[in-house]
Biotite code that builds the C-alpha atoms (Angstrom):
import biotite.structure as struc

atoms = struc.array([
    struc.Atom([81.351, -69.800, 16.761], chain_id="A", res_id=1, res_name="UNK", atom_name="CA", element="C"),
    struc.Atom([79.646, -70.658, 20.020], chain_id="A", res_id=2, res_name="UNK", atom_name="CA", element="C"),
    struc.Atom([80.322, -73.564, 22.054], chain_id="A", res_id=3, res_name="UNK", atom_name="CA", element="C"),
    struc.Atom([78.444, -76.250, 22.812], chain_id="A", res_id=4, res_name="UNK", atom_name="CA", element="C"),
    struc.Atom([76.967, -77.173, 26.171], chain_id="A", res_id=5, res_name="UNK", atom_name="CA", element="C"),
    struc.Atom([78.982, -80.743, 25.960], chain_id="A", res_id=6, res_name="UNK", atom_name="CA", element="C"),
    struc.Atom([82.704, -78.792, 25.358], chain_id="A", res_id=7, res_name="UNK", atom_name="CA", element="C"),
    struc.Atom([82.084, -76.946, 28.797], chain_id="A", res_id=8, res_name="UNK", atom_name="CA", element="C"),
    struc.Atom([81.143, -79.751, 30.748], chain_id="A", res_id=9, res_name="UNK", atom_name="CA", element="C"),
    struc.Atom([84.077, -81.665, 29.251], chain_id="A", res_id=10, res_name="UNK", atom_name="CA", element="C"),
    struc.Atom([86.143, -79.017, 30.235], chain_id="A", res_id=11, res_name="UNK", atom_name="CA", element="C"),
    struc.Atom([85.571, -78.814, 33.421], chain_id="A", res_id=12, res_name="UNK", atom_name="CA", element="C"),
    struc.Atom([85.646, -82.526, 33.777], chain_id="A", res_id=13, res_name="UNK", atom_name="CA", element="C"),
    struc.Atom([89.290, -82.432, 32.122], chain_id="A", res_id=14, res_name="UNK", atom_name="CA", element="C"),
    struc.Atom([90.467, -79.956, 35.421], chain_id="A", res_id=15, res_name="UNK", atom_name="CA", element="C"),
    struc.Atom([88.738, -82.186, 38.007], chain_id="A", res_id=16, res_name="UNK", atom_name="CA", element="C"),
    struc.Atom([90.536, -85.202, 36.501], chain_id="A", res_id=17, res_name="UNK", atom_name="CA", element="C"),
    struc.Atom([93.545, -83.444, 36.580], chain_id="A", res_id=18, res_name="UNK", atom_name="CA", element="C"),
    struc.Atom([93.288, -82.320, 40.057], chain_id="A", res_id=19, res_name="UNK", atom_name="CA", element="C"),
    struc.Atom([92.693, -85.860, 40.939], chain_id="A", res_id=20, res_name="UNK", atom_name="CA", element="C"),
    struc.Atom([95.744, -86.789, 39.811], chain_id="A", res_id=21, res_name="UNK", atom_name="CA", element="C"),
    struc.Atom([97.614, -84.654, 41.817], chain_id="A", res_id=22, res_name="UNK", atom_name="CA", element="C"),
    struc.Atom([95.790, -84.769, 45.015], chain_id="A", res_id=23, res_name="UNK", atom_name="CA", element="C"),
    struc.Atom([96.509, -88.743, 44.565], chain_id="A", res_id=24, res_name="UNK", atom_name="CA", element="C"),
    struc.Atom([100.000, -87.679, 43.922], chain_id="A", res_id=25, res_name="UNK", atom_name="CA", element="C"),
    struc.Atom([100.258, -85.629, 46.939], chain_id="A", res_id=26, res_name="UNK", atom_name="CA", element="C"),
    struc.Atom([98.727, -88.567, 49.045], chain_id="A", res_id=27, res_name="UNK", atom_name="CA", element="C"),
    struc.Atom([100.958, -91.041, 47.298], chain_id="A", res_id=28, res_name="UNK", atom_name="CA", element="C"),
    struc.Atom([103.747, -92.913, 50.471], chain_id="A", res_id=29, res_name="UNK", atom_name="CA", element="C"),
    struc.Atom([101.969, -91.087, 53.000], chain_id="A", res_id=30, res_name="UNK", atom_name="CA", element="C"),
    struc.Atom([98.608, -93.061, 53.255], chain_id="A", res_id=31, res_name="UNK", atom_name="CA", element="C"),
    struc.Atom([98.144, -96.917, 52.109], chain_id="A", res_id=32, res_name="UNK", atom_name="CA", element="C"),
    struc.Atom([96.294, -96.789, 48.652], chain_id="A", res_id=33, res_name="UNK", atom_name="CA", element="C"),
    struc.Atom([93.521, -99.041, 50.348], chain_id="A", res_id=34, res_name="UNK", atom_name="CA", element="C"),
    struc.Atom([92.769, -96.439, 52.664], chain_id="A", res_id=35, res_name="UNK", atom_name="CA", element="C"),
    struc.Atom([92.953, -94.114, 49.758], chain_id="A", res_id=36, res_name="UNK", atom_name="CA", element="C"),
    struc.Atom([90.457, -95.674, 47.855], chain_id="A", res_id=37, res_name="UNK", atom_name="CA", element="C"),
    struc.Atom([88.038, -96.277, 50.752], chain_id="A", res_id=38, res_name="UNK", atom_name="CA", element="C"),
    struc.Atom([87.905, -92.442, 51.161], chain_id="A", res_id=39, res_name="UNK", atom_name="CA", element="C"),
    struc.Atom([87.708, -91.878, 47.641], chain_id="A", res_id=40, res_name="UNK", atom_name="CA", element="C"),
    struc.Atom([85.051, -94.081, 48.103], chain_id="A", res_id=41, res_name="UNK", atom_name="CA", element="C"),
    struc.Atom([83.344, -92.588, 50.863], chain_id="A", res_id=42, res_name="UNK", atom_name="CA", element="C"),
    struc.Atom([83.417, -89.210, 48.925], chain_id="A", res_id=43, res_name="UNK", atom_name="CA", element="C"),
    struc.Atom([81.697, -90.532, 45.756], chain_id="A", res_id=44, res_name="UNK", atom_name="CA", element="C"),
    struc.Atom([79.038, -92.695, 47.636], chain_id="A", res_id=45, res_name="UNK", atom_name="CA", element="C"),
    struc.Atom([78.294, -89.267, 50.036], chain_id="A", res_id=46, res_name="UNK", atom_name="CA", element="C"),
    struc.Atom([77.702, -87.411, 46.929], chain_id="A", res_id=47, res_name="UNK", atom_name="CA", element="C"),
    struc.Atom([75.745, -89.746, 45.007], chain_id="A", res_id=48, res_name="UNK", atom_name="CA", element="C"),
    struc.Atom([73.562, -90.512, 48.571], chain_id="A", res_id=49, res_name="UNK", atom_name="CA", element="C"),
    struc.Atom([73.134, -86.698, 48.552], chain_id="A", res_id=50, res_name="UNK", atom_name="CA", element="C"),
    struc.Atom([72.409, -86.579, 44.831], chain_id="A", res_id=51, res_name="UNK", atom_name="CA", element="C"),
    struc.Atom([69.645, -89.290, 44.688], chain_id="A", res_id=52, res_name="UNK", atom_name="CA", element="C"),
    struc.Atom([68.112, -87.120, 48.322], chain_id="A", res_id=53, res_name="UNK", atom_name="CA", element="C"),
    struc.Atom([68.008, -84.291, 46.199], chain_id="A", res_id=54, res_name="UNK", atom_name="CA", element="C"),
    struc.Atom([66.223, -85.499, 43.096], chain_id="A", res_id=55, res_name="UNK", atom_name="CA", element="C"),
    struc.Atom([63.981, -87.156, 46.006], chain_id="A", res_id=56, res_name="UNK", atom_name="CA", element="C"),
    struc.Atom([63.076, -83.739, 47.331], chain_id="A", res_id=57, res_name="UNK", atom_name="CA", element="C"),
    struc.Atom([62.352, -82.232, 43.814], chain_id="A", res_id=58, res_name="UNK", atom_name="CA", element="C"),
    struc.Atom([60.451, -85.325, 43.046], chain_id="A", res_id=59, res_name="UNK", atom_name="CA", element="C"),
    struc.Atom([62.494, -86.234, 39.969], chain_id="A", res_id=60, res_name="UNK", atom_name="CA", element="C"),
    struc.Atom([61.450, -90.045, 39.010], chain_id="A", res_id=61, res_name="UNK", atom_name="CA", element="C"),
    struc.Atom([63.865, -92.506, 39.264], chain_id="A", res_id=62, res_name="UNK", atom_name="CA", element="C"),
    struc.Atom([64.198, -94.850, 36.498], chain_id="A", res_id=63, res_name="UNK", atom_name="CA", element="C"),
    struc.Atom([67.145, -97.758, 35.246], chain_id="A", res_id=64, res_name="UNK", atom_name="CA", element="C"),
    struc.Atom([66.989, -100.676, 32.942], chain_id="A", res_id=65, res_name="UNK", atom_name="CA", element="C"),
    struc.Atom([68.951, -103.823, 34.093], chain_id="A", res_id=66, res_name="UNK", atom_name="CA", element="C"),
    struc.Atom([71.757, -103.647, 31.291], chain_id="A", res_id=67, res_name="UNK", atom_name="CA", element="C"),
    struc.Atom([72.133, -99.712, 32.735], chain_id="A", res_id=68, res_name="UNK", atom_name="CA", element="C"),
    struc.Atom([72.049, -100.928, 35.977], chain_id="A", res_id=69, res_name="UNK", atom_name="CA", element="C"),
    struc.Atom([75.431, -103.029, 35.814], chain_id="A", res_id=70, res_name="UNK", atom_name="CA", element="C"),
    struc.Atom([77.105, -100.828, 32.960], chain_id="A", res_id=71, res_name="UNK", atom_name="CA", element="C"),
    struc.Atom([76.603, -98.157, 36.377], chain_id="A", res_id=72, res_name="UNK", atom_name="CA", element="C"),
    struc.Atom([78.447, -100.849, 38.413], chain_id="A", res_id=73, res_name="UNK", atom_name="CA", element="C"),
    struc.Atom([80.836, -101.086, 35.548], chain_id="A", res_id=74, res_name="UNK", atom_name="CA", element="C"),
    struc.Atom([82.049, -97.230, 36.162], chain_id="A", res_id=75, res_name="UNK", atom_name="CA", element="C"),
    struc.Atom([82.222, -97.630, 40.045], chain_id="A", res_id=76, res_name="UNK", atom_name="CA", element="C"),
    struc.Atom([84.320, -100.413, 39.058], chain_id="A", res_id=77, res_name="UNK", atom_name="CA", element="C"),
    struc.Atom([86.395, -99.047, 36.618], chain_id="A", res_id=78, res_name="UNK", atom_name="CA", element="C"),
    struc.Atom([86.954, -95.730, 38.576], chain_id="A", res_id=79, res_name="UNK", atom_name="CA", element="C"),
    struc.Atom([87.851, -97.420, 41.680], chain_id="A", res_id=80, res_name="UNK", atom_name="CA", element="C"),
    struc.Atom([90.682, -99.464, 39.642], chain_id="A", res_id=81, res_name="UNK", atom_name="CA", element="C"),
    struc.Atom([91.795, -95.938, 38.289], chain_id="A", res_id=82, res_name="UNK", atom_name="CA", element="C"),
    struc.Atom([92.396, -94.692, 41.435], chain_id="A", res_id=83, res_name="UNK", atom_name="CA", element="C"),
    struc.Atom([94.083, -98.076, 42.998], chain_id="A", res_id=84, res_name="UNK", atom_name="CA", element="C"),
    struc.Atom([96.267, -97.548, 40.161], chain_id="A", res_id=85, res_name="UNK", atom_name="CA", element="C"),
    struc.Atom([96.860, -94.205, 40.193], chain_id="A", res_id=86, res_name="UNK", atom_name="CA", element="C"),
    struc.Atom([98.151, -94.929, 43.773], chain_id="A", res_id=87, res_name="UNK", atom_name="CA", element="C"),
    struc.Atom([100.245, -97.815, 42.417], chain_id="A", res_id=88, res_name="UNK", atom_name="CA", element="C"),
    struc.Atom([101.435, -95.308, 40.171], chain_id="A", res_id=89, res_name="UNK", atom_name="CA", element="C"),
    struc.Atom([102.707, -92.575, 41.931], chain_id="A", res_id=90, res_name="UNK", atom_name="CA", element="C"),
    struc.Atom([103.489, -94.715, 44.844], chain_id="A", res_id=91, res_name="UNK", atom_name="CA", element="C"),
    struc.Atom([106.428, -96.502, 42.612], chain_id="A", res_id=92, res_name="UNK", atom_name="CA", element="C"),
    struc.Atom([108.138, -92.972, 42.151], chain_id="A", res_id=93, res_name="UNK", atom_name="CA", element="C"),
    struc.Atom([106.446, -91.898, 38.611], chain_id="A", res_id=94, res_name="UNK", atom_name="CA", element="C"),
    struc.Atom([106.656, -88.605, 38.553], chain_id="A", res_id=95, res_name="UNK", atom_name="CA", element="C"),
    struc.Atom([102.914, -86.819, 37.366], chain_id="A", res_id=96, res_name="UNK", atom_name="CA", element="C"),
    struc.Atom([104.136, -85.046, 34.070], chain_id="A", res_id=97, res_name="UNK", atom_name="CA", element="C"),
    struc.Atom([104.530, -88.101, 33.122], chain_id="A", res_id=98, res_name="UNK", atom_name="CA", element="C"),
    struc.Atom([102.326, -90.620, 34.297], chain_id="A", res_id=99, res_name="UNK", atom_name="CA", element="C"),
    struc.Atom([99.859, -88.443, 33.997], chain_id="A", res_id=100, res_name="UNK", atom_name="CA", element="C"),
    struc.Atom([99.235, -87.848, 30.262], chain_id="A", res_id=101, res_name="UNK", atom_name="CA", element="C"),
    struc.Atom([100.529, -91.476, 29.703], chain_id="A", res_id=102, res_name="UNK", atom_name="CA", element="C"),
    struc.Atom([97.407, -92.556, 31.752], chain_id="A", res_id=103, res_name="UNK", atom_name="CA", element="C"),
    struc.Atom([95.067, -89.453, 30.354], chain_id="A", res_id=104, res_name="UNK", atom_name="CA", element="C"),
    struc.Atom([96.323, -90.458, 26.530], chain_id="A", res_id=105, res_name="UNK", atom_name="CA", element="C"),
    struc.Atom([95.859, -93.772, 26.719], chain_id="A", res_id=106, res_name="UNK", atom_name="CA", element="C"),
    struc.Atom([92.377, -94.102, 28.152], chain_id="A", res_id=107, res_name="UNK", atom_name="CA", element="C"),
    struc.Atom([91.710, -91.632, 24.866], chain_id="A", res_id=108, res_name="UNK", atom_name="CA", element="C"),
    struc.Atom([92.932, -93.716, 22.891], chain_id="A", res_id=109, res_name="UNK", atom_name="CA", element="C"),
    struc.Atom([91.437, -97.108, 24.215], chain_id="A", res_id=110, res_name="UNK", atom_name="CA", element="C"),
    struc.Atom([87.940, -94.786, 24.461], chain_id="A", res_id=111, res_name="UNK", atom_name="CA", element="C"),
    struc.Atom([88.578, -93.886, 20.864], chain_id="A", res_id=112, res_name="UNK", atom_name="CA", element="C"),
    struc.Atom([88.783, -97.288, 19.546], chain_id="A", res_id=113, res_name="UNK", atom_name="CA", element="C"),
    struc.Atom([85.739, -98.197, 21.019], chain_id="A", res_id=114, res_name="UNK", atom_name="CA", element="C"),
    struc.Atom([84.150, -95.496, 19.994], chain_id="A", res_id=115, res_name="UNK", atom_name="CA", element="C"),
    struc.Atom([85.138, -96.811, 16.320], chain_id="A", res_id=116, res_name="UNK", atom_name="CA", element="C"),
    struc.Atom([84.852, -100.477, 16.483], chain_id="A", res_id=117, res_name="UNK", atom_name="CA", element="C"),
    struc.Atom([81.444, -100.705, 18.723], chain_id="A", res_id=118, res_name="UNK", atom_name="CA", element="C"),
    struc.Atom([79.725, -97.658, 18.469], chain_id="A", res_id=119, res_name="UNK", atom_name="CA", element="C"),
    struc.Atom([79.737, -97.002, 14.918], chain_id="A", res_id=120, res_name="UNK", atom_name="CA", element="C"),
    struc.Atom([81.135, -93.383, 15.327], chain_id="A", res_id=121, res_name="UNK", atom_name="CA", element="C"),
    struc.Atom([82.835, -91.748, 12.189], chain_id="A", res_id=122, res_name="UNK", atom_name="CA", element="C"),
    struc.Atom([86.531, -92.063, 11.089], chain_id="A", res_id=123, res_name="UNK", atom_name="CA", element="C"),
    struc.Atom([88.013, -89.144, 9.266], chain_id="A", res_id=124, res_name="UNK", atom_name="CA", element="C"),
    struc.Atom([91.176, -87.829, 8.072], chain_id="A", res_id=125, res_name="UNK", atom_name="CA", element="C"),
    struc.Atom([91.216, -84.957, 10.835], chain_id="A", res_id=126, res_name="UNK", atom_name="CA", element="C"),
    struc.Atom([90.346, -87.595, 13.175], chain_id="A", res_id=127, res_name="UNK", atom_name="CA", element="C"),
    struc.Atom([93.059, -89.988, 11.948], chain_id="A", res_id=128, res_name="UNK", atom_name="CA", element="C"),
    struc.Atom([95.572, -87.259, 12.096], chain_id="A", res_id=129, res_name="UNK", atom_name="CA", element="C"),
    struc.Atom([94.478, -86.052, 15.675], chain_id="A", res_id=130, res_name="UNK", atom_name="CA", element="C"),
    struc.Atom([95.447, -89.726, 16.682], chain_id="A", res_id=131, res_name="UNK", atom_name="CA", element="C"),
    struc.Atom([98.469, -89.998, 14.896], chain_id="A", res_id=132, res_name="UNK", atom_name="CA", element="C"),
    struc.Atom([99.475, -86.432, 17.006], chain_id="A", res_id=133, res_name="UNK", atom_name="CA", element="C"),
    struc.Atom([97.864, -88.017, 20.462], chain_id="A", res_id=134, res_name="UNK", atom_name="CA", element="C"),
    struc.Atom([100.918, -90.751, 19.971], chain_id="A", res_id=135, res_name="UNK", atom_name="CA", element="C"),
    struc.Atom([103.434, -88.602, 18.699], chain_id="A", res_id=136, res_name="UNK", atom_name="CA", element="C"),
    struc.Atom([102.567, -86.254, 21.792], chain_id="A", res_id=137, res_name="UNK", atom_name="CA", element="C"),
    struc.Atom([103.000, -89.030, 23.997], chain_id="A", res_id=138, res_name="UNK", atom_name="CA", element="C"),
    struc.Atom([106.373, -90.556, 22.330], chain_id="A", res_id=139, res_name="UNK", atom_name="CA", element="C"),
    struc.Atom([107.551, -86.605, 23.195], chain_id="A", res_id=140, res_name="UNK", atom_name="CA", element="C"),
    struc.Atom([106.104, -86.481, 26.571], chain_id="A", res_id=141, res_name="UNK", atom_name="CA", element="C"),
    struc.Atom([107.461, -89.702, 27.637], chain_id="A", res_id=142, res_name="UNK", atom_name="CA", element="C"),
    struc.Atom([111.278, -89.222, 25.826], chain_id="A", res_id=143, res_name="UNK", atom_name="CA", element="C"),
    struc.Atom([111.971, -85.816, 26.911], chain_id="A", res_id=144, res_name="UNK", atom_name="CA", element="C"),
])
């Protein structure tokens, strides 16, 4: 069996995600979240600067329809309310082994649905089941 290109990207996607989460942890009641998110900020806008350069350089062509354009501002958006969350979060005391997969499971979920309802994508019994063990996970994870 080999594994797709996709499953390795994911993967690695799933760690820096994770590492997120504790590095916001670890930052949690010892730097305001707004001053957080500005350097979370300032870290995604330097790499995306540095990005675009790049492509620039190598002559790659830039190109964006107008719906991409704000579904782009839509992520910026989105992330930046993950991570004044995330501060909110862990700033009230939760502790990470908890807040963490609550958070992680239940964008999946809400991602899922969508994934369903507007995107057309298929429903199956294994998939049906995998939910069904996503919320029994987190009923586990959140009881103790």
């Amino acid at each position: 069996m080999s594994i797709q290109p996709w499953i390795i990207y994911a993967s690695i996607t799933a760690f820096l995600l994770a590492s997120a989460d504790c590095f916001i942890k670890f930052a949690s009641g010892r730097i305001s979240s707004s001053l957080g998110l500005l350097f979370y900020g300032a870290c995604t806008f330097a790499t995306g600067l540095g990005w675009v350069l790049l492509d620039r350089v190598r002559g790659v062509p830039f190109h964006a329809e107008v719906a991409a354009i704000f579904y782009a501002l839509g992520v910026g958006i989105s992330f930046s309310g993950v991570t004044i969350g995330l501060y909110a979060t862990f700033g009230a005391g939760a502790p990470i082994s908890l807040a963490s997969p609550l958070v992680r499971m239940g964008g999946l979920v809400v991602a899922s649905i969508v994934g369903l309802t507007m995107l057309n994508e298929p429903l199956t019994l294994r998939y049906g089941i995998g939910m069904l063990l996503i919320f029994g996970g987190l009923y586990l994870v959140l009881t103790r």
